[in-house]
N, C-alpha and C positions, 0 to 999 in steps of 0.2 A: 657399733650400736650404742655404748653407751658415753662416746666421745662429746657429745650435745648436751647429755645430760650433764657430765664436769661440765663443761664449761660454761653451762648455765645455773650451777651449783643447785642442781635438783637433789630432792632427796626422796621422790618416789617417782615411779616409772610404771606404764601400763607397758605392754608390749603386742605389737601387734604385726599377726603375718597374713597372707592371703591363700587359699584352697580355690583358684581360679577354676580348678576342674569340676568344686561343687562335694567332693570328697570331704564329709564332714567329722571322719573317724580320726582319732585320735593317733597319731603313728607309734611305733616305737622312737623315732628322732623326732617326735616332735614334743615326747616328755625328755628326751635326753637332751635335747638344747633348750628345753627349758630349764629345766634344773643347773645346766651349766650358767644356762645367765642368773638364773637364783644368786646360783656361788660368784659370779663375778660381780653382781650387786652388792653383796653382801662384804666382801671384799673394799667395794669402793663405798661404802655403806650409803647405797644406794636401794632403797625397798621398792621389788618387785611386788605390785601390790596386784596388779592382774596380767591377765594371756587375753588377747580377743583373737579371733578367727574370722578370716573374712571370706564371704562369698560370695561366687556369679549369682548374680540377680537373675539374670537369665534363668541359668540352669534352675533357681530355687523354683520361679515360674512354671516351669517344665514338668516339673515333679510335683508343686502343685494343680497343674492342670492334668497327670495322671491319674493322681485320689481324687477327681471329677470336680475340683472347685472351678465355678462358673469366672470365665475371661475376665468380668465387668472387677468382680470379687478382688481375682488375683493382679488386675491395673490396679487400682485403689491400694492395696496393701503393697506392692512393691515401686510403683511411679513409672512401671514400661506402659507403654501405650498398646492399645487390645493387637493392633499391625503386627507388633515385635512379638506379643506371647504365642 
């Protein structure tokens, strides 16, 4: 992971993983490898300056057309087409 960063002699790193399933709960591994690449940044002095989490568009869709936001609403704010939600 942070093989690109040397070799591109970075000195800060976001990090970023994906929740394809839409599970947007924080795991217990996913503070524990967080904190391990903290330590291994820090090691290569390399600042981990963020975490982002990424999700199905889809799925976020879904969930917002549960809490009754209207089709039109949630194409606009996510870029699926009315078809796909």
């Amino acid at each position: 992971m942070f093989r690109i960063a040397v070799y591109k002699l970075t000195t800060k790193l976001i990090l970023v993983h994906n929740h394809p399933s839409g599970n947007t709960n924080v795991s217990d591994l996913d503070k524990s490898l967080t904190n391990r690449l903290m330590v291994v940044g820090q090691l290569l002095e390399i600042q981990v300056i963020d975490q982002l989490k990424l999700e199905n568009t889809l799925h976020i869709a879904k969930k917002m057309k549960l809490k009754g936001m209207d089709i039109k609403t949630i194409s606009e704010i996510t870029g699926l087409s009315p078809e796909d939600i």
